[in-house]
N, C-alpha and C positions, 0 to 999 in steps of 0.2 A: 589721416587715417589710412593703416596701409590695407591690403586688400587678404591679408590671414584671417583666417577663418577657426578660430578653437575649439576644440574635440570633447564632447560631453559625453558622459555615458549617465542616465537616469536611471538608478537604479530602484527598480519596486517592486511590486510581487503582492505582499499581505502589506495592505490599506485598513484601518478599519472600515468599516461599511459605511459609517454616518460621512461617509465622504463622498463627495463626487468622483465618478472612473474619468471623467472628463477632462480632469484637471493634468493629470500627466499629457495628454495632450497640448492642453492650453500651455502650459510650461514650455515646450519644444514649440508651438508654434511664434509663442512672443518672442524666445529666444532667439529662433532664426529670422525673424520678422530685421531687426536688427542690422542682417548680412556681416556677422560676426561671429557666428556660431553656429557649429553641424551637432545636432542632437542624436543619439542615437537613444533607444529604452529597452532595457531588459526585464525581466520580470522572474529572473530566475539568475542569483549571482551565487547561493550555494556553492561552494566550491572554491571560487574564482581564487586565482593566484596573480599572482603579478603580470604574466604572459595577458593575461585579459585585461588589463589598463594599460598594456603598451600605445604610446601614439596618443591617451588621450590628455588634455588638460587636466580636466576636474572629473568629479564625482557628482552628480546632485541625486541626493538621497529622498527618496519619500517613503518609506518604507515606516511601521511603525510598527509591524510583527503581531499584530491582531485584525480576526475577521470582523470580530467583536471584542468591545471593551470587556465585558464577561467572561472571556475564555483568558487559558492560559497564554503568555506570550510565547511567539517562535521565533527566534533571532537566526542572524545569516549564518552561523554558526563560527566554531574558534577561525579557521583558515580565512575564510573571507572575511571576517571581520580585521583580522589583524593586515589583510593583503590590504583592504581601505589604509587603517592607520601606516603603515607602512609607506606605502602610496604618498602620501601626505607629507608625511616626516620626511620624504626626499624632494621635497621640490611638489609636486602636485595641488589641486585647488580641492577644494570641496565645499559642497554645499548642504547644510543638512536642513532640511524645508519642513517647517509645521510642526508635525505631530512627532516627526522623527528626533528629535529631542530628548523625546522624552525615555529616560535608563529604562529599559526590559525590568520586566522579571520572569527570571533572573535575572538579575543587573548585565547589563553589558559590563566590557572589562573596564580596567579603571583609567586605562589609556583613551578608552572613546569621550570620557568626561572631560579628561584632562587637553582632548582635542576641540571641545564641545566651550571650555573654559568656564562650567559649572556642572552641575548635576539637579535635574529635573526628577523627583518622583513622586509620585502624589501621597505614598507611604512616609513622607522625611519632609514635610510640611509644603511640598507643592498642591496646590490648588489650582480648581478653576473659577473664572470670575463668569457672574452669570450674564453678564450684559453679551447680548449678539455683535452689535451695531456701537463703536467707541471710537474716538478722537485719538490718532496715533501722534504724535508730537516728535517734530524732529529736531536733532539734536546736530546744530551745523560744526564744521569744521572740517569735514571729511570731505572728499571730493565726490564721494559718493552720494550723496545730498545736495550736488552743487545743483542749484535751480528749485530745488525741491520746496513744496508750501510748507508753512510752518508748522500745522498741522490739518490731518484729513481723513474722513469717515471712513470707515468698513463699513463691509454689510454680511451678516451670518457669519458672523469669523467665530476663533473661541480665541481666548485672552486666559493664557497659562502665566503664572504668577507665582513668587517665590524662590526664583532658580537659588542655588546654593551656590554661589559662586567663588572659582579657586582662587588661595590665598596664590600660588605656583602662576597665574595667568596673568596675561594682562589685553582683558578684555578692551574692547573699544565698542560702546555702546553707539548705534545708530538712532533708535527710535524709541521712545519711550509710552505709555498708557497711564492713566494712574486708576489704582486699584483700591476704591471709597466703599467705606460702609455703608455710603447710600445705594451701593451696588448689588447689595444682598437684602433684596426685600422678598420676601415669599410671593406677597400679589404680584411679582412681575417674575418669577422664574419658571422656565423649562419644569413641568412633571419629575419630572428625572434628577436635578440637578436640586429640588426642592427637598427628595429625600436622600440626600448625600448629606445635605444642609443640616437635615433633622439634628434637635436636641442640638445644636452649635452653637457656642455664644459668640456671636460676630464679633464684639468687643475685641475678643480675645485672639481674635485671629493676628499671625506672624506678618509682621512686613503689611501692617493694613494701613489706609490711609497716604498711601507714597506712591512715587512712579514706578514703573517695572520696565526693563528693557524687554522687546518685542523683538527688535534687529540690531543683531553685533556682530562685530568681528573678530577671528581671534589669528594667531600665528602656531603654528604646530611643528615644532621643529623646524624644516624649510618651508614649510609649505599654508597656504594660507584659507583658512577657513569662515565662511558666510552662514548664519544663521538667521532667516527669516521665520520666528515661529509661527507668525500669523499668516495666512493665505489660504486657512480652511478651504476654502471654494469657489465657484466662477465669481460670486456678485463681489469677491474683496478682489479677486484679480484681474476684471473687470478694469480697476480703478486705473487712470492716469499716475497718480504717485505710488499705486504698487510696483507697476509695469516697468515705472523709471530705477524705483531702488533697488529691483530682483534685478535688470540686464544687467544697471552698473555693479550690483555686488557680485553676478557672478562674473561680467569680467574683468575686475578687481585677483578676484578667486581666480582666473585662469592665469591671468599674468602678471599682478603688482598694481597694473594701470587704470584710470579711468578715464575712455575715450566717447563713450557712446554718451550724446547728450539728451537732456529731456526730452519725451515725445512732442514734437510741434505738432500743436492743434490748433493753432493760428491761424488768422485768416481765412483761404479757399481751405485750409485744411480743416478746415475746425469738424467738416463732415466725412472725414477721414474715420473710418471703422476702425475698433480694436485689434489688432495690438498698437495699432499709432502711428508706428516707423513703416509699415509698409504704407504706397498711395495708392488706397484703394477708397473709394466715395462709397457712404452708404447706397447711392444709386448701385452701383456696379456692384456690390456687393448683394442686394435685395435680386438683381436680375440673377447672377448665378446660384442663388440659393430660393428660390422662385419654386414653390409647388414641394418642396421640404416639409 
């Protein structure tokens, strides 16, 4: 492994609320935990033109253009959106993380689907599945699963299902969930999620019963593209097999390559603090965070 270091810029700003603020942090810190990657975050890419991605690798997007899912969406607008897909199309990585998947409305342009390699909207028969906590299944061959367990828990994640995926693409699925009618039972859903449900005949729901891709990959002109939908918040990014498949995809997305190998937590390491790659013992870590 040589000793390069790859250039991120996180771009966010409008989160919806039901998320953690913490989590763009956690992102940058497992990423450079690694020593493969310089993070930077913006919160403000409005505008941005090409002159502002000079120098970097990728993009990692979290952005999802609501304070609240109730209000209208606000996207980056024409110029920075197309300076992203542009980005891209020549050579550049990106990564679009979660929630950020999901088409505005207004719909984002037809270029961000077709970079996306489907189109998510909850109006065009995307859904949400009500289970927090589900078994993600990995789907080997990639080397970006090399080591990875077969499959392994979340915890408070959301599990979007449905994507519409383009006939033009040629997605490479990572991960898979599957998405059951035993999954839509009233006595176990969210308030919220219970009156979205209302009057629905689950029977009837699209794509029920089958697996869903969670994590793929796609190609965009030159440039190579990562989508992790699932990473809601701390307790799924938390995990050991999140932490493995987010570094390797994004630096898959930065350069072609997969070099970074599974976190060892083997042995004396096994009491090694998250994010993994860094050697830091829960001891030494409880001393500097002591009276927090």
């Amino acid at each position: 492994m040589d000793n390069k270091k790859y250039r991120i810029l996180l771009v966010t700003g409008i989160v919806t609320d039901e998320h953690d603020p913490k989590v763009n942090g956690m992102l940058r810190r497992m990423l450079e935990s690694t020593g493969r990657f310089e993070v930077k975050i913006t919160e403000e890419f409005r505008g941005a033109t090409a002159e502002t991605l000079e120098g970097y690798d990728a993009v990692l997007l979290n952005y999802d253009g609501k304070k609240d899912v109730t209000i209208p969406y606000v996207g980056l607008g024409e110029t920075a959106e197309r300076t992203i897909c542009d980005f891209v199309a020549a050579g550049g990585g990106i990564i679009i993380y979660h929630s950020s998947m999901i088409m505005g409305e207004p719909a984002l342009p037809e270029e961000y689907s077709r970079m996306i390699g489907g189109t998510f909207r909850f109006d065009n028969g995307g859904r949400k599945n009500p289970k927090l906590a589900f078994s993600v299944d990995t789907v080997f061959g990639d080397p970006i699963n090399e080591g990875m367990p077969a499959s392994w828990i979340t915890a408070q994640d959301d599990l979007f299902v449905n994507m519409k995926w383009r006939d033009d693409c040629q997605v490479e699925v990572l991960a898979t969930v599957y998405d059951g009618i035993e999954d839509y039972d009233f006595r176990k859903m969210q308030k919220h999620l219970a009156r979205d449900y209302e009057g629905i005949d689950f029977s009837g729901l699209e794509n029920l019963n089958q697996d869903h891709a969670v994590i793929w990959k796609n190609t965009y002109g030159k440039g190579r593209v990562f989508v992790p939908a699932i990473g809601h918040g701390p307790d799924t990014i938390l995990r050991a097999p999140f932490v493995a498949v987010m570094c390797r995809g994004v630096e898959w997305a930065c350069s072609g390559e997969v070099t970074i190998p599974y976190p060892d937590i083997q042995g004396a390491r096994r009491v090694n603090v998250w994010p993994f790659y860094e050697d830091m013992s829960l001891q030494t870590y409880a001393k500097m965070t002591e009276g927090r």
